[in-house]
N, C-alpha and C positions, 0 to 999 in steps of 0.2 A: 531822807534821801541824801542831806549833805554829810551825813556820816557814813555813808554807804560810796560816797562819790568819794571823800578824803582819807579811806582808806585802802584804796586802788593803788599798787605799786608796778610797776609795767616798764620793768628799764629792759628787758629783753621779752620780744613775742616772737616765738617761733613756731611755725609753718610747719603740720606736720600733713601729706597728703591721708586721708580718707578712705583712698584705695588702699591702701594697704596694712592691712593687721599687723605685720611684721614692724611696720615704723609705727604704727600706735603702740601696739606693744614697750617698744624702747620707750615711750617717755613713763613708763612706771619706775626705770631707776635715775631720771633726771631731773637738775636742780634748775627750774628758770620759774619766772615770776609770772609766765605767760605760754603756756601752750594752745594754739590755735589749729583744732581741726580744720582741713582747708577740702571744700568740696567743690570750689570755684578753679582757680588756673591753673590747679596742680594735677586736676581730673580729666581727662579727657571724657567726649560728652556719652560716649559708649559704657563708657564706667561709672557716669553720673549715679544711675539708680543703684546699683552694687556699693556705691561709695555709702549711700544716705543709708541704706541697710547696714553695712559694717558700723558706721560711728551707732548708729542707736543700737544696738546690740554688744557695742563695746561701752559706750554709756551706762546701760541699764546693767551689765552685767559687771563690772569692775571701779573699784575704789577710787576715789581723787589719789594719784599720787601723790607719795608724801611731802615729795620734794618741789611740787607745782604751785604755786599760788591761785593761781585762775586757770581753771579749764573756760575755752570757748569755741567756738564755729564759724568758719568764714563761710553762710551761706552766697549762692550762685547770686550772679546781679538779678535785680528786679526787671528787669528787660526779656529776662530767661524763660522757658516755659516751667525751669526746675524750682525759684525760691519759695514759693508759696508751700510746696508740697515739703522744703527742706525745714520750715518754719511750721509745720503739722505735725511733722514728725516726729519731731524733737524738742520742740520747745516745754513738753511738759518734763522732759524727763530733768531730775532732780541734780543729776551731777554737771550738767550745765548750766554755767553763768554767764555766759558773756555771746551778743550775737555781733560780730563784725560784719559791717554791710559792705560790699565792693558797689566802687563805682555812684556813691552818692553826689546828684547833680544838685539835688533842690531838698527844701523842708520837708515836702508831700514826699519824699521815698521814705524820709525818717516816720512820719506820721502814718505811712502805710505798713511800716515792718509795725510799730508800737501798736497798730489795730488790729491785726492779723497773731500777733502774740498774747495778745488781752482775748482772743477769740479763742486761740489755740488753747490756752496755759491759763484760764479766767483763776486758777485757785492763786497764782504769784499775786494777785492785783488785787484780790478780795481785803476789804478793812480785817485789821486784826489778826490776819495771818501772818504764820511764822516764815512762809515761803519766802523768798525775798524777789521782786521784779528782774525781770535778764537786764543784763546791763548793756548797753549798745556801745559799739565803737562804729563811726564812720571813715572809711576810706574816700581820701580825696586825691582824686583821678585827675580831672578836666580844668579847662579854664572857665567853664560856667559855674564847677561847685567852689572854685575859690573866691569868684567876684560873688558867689551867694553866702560864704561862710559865716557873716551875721546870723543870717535867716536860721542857716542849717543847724548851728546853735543850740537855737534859741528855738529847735522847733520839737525836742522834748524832754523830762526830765530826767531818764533812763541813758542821757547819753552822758559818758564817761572819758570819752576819747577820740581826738582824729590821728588818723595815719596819712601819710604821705603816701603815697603813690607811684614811682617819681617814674618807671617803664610806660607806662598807662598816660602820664603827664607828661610826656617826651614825647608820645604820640601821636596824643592829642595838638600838641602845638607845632609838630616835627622839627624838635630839638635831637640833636646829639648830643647824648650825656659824655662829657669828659671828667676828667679823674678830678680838677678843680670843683667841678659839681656847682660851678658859676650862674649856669643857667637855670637853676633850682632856686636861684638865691629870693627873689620876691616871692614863690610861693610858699618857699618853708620858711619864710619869717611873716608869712600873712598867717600861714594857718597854729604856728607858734604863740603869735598875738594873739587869735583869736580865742585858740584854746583859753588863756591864761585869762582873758575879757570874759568871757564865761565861764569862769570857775570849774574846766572841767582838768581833772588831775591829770591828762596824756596826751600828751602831744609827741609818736611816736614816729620817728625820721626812715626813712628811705631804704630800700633793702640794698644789704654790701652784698655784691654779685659776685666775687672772688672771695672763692672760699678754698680752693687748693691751687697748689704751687707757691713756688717764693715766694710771690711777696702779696700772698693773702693774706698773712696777718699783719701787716705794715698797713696795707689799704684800709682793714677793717679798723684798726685803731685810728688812723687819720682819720678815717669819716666820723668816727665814736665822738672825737676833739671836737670836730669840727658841728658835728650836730650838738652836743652838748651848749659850743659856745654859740649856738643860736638860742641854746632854753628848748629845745628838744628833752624830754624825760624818759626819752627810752628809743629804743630801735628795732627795728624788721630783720629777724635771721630766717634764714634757710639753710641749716645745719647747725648739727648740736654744736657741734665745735666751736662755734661762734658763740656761744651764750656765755661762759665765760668771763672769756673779753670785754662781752658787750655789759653784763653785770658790774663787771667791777667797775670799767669806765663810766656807766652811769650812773655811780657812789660817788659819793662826796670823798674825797681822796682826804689822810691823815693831815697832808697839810692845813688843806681844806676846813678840816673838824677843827682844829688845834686855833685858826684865825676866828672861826666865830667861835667857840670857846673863849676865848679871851673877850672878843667884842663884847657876846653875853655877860661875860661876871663885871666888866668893866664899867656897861652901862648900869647896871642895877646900882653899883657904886657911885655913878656921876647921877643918874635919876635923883639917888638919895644928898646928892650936895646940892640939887636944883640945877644941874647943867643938862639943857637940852643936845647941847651941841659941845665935842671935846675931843681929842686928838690921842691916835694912837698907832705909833709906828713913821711920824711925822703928817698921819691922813687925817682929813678932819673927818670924824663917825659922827651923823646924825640917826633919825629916826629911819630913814630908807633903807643904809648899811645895817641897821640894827635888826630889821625885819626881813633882811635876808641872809643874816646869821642864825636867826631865829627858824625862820624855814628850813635852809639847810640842816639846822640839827633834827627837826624832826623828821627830815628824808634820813637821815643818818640812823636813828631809831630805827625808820621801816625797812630798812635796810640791815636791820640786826646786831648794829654798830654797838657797845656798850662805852658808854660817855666817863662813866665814872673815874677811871685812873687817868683822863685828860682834867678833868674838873679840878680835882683833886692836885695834878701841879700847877692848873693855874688859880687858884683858888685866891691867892693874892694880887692876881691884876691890877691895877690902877690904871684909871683915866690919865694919860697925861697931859 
């Protein structure tokens, strides 16, 4: 499971609704890390069963894109009369990996989706099988599932990711989102923590609601900054157009690679003279900066990045 968890890459999930073949169709020529069929807020409830009929028949009948990394499914809240039947339906079929849960309050919704899939899908969960377990992402909505984000955790091994919420959690608390995005602040750096407390690879930020006119690309990139520099690994789009963006900004940028590069070949050189602790660029680098140069590089890898002609001029580093 931890090799299954640490090689999740999820800097852009995009939202694609269910109801419609025409926009499933489009993500066969699209490049994002994350396509998330969506049969919850984008469906209206008249369309709910139309919706679960199309994905499983575009499921069973069509190839993973080439350009996706994860296909998944944002089945309907467990509150619904539809998720049960949404998780019957589909959960066996093979080109699904990923089940996003909306609206998780507590452990027991995660431990109910996880028993309900083991029920549906028992061949993913059998010893010795090639199939591999769905991988879960929880959406946190409320202010009950953030003061429970320990629990929710920690409450099974199949989870891989929380997302933010942040319409759902403006609701919940009857906040006005403003373009500072101020009052967001304690709970996307609680569920940031938490992700990271739990070893789980995704901790994906807030959806950018302006997607056209002026100054949608300006907003999307400040938010991208701005979640990143909470330790967000990725972000919530509702259009393609956004993936992009949202892709490159949650890459380690060339400056970025070129500083732990250096740090990298530096420490292996002060390791070898016995200096735990030693200075470069006037900063003193100990063991913390050195394992988050290190991190960064292998986001950089899964991200496609080739290190080698960076390596290569710095190859001569010294500690100074």
């Amino acid at each position: 499971m931890a090799a299954l968890k640490s090689s999740v890459l999820r800097r852009a999930l995009l939202y694609v609704p269910a109801s419609s073949l025409r926009f499933m169709n489009k993500t066969l020529h699209l490049k994002s890390d994350n396509v998330t069929f969506d049969l919850e807020d984008s469906v209206t409830s008249s369309e709910k069963e139309k919706a679960r009929s199309n994905l499983r028949e575009w499921l069973s009948a069509t190839a993973k894109p080439a350009g996706v990394g994860e296909l998944a499914v944002r089945i309907n809240a467990l509150t619904t009369p539809y998720a049960q039947a949404d998780i019957a339906d589909l959960a066996a079929l093979p080109n699904l990996e990923t089940i996003v849960i909306p609206k998780v309050n507590s452990a027991a919704d995660l431990k109910f989706v996880e028993d309900s899939l083991r029920h549906a899908a028992p061949h993913r969960y059998s010893p010795g099988t090639e199939a591999r377990p769905i991988r879960l992402i929880a959406l946190i909505e409320s202010a009950r599932a953030v003061m429970d984000l320990s629990l929710i955790c920690a409450a099974s091994p199949d989870l891989t990711g929380l997302i933010f919420a942040a319409e759902d959690f403006a609701l919940d608390l009857s906040l006005t989102r403003s373009p500072e995005l101020t009052e967001f602040l304690y709970a996307r750096s609680a569920i940031v923590t938490a992700a990271r407390a739990f070893n789980l690879p995704s901790a994906i930020d807030l959806v950018c609601t302006e997607y056209q006119g002026d100054g949608a690309k300006e907003r999307l990139e400040k938010e991208c900054t701005s979640g990143k520099g909470l330790g967000f690994s990725g972000k919530q789009c509702i259009h393609p157009s956004q993936i992009m963006k949202v892709q490159r900004l949650f890459s380690p940028s060339k400056a970025e690679i070129e500083w732990a590069i250096r740090i990298v070949i530096a420490d292996d050189k002060a390791s070898a003279m016995g200096k735990g602790a030693w200075t470069l660029d006037g900063k003193m680098i100990d063991a913390p900066v050195v394992g988050k140069a290190r991190d960064l590089l292998n986001k950089a890898v899964m991200c496609g990045v080739n290190l080698k002609d960076a390596e290569e001029i710095w190859q001569h580093q010294m500690p100074e």
